[in-house]
C-alpha positions as CSV (number, residue, x, y, z in Angstrom):
1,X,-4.3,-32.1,-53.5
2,X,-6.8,-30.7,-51.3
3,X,-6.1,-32.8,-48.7
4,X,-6.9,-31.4,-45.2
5,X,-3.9,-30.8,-43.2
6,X,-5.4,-29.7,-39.7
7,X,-6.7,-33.2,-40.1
8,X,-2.9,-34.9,-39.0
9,X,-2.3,-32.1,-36.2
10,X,-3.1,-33.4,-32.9
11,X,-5.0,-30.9,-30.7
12,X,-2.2,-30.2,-27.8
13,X,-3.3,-31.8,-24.4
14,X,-3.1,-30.4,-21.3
15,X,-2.5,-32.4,-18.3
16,X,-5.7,-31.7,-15.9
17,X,-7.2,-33.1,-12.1
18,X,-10.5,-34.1,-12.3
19,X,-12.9,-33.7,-8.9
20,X,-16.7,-35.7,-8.9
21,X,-19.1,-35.0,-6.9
22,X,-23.0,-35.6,-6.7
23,X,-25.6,-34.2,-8.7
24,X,-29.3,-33.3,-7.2
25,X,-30.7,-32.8,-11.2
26,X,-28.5,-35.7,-12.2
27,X,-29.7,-38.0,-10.0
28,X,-33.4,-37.0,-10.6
29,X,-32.7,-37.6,-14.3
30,X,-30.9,-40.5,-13.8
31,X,-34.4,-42.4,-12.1
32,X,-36.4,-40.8,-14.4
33,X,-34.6,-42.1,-17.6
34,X,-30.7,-43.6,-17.5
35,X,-30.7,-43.3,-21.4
36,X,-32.9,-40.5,-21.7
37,X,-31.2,-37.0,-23.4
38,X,-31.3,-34.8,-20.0
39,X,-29.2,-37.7,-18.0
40,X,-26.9,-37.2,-20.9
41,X,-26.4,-33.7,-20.9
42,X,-25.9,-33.6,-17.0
43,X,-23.9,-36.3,-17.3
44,X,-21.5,-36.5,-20.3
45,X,-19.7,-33.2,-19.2
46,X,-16.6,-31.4,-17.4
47,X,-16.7,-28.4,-16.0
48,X,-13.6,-25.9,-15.9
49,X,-13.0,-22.0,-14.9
50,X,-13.4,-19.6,-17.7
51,X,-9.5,-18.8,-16.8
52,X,-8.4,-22.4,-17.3
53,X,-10.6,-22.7,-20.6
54,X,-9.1,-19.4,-21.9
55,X,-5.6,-20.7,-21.3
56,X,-6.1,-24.2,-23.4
57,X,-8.0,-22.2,-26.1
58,X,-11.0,-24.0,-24.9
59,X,-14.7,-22.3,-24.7
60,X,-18.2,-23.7,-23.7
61,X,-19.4,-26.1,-25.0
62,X,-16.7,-27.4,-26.9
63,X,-16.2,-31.5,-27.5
64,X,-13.2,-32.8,-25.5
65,X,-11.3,-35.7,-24.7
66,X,-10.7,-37.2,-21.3
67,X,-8.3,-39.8,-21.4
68,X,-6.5,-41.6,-18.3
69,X,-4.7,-44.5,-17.7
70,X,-7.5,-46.3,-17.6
71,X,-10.4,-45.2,-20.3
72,X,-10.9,-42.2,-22.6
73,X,-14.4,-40.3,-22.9
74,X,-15.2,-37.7,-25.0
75,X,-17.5,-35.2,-23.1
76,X,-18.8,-31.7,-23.5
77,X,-17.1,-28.9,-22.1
78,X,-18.6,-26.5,-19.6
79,X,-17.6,-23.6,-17.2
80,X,-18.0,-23.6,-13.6
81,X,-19.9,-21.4,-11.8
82,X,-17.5,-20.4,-9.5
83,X,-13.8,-19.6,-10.8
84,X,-11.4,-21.0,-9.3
85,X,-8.8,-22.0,-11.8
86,X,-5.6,-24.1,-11.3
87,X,-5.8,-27.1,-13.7
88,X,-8.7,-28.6,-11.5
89,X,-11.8,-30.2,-13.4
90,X,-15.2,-31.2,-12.0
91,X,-17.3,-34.2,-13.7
92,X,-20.6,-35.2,-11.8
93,X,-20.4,-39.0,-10.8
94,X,-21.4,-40.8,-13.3
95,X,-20.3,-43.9,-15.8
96,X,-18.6,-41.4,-17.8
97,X,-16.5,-40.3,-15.0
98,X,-16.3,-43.3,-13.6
99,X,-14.7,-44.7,-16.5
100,X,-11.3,-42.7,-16.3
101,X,-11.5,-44.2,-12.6
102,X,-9.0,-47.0,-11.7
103,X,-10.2,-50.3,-9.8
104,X,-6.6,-49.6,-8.0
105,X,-7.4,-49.3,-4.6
106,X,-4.1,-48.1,-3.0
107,X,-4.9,-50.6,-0.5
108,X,-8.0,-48.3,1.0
109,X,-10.5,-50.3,-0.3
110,X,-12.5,-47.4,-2.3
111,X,-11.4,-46.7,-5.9
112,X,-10.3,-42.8,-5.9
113,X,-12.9,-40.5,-7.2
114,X,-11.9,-37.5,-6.2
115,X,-8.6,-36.7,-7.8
116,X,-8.2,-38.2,-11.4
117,X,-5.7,-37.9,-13.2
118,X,-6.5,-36.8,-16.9
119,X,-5.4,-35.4,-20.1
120,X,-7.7,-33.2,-22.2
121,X,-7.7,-32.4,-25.9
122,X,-10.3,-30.6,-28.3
123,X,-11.7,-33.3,-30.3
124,X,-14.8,-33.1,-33.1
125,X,-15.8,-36.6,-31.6
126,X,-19.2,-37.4,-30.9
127,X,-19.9,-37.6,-27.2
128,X,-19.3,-40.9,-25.9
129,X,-23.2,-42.9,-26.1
130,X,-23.8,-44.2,-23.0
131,X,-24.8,-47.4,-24.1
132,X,-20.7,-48.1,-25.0
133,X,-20.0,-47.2,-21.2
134,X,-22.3,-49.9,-19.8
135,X,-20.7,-52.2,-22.3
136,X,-17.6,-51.7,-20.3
137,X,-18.6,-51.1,-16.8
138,X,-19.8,-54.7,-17.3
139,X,-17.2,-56.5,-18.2
């Protein structure tokens, strides 16, 4: 048989409210090179509370999925520096954040960066490229 079962069991997923904010090292990386490896790593990320991570069964560096209503990323897990748990997630702003963001204004006129709405699962994934985002931002 051998066939592996852990394959068919979804990873459970937690419901999760992800905050983005700006980046000083990001940025800097971002005008030295968009699709360079450090943009990526600063970039392609979520950052959680060791208490929150111990509660999914999650730990650093881990592969995860972010999926919202409107776009699923698969990012690399990492803990915050401060610990403040309570379900809240922090992404640095970014096409890979931005892409669990909805064009839905509520009327204000600026999309809502600041509290998405996510689910988040363990996934062996690779990280979603950037090259895939653009793709879709540009649409």
């Amino acid at each position: 048989m051998g066939m592996e079962l852990s394959k068919f069991l979804k990873s459970p997923e937690y419901d999760i409210k992800i905050t983005t904010y700006r980046d000083i090292f990001q940025i800097g990386a971002l005008e030295q090179n968009r699709f360079g490896e450090e943009y990526r790593k600063l970039s392609a990320a979520v950052m959680m509370s060791k208490e929150d991570m111990r509660k999914m069964g999650f730990k650093q560096g881990d592969r995860v999925k972010l999926t919202s209503d409107c776009g699923s990323i698969v990012v690399e897990l990492r803990e915050t520096r401060r610990d403040e748990p309570g379900g809240v997630a922090f992404m640095v702003n970014s096409p890979w954040s931005n892409s669990l963001v909805s064009d839905e204004t509520g009327g204000k006129g600026i999309p809502e960066f600041k509290n998405i709405t996510a689910r988040i699962s363990l996934t062996k994934d690779d990280v979603t490229p950037l090259e895939s985002l653009i793709g879709i931002l540009m649409r």
